[in-house]
C-alpha positions, 0 to 999 in steps of 0.5 A: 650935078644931083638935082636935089639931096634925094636919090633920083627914084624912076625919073626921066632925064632932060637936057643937060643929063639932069633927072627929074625926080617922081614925087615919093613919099616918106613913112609919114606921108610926107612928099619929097619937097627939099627946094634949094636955098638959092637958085631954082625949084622945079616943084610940082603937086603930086596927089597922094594915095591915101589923101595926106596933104591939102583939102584935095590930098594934094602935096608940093615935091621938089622935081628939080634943083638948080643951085646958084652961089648967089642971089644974083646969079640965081635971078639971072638965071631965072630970068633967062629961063622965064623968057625961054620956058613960061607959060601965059596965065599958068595954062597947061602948068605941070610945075612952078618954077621958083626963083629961091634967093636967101630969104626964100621963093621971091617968085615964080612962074608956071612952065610944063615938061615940055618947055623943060629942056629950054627952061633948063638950058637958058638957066644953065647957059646963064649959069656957066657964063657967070662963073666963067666970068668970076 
């Protein structure tokens, strides 16, 4: 599985050989944010070096995509990796996890690279027992 529609550009690999993917920017400065339709998005605020962005020069990017086929299955899944991966008061945050349903991000919680190998196999445990089931 490909996290996100953009070829993995020096990422580092997690649980379940997925790869994180490093912000990188287009021509226009623009970082590579591409949240998945329905499921989870890993995004992250990269800072960008010629000051593109908010006031701060700061940009969302697109770290990692779980994809679901439905909303259901993408809140279940969410909810499992909230419960194994989120961090109280987004203290020590590193990334946002959204839960992305068909009318966009409904909600999230903040978590850090080193909850991501939980986040990611609660998430994807809940996943494969939901499709094993259908």
């Amino acid at each position: 599985m490909t996290p996100n529609n953009h070829p993995p550009s020096g990422g580092s690999e997690t649980e379940g050989k997925m790869m994180l993917i490093d912000p990188s920017f287009d021509a226009r400065g623009n970082s590579n944010y591409d949240p998945v339709p329905i499921g989870l998005h890993l995004c992250g605020i990269c800072q960008h070096p010629d000051g593109y962005g908010d006031a701060f020069g700061q940009q969302p990017y697109t770290a990692l995509n779980i994809p679901a086929r439905n909303d259901a299955e993408a809140r279940a899944m969410w909810e499992a990796a909230k419960a194994e991966a989120s961090l109280p008061d987004r203290e020590g945050e590193d990334f946002l996890c959204d839960l992305n349903i068909g009318i966009g991000c409904v909600d999230d919680f903040s978590t850090n690279r080193q909850l991501l190998p939980r986040l990611i196999k609660a998430a994807l445990s809940v996943r494969t027992i939901l499709q094993e089931r259908s």
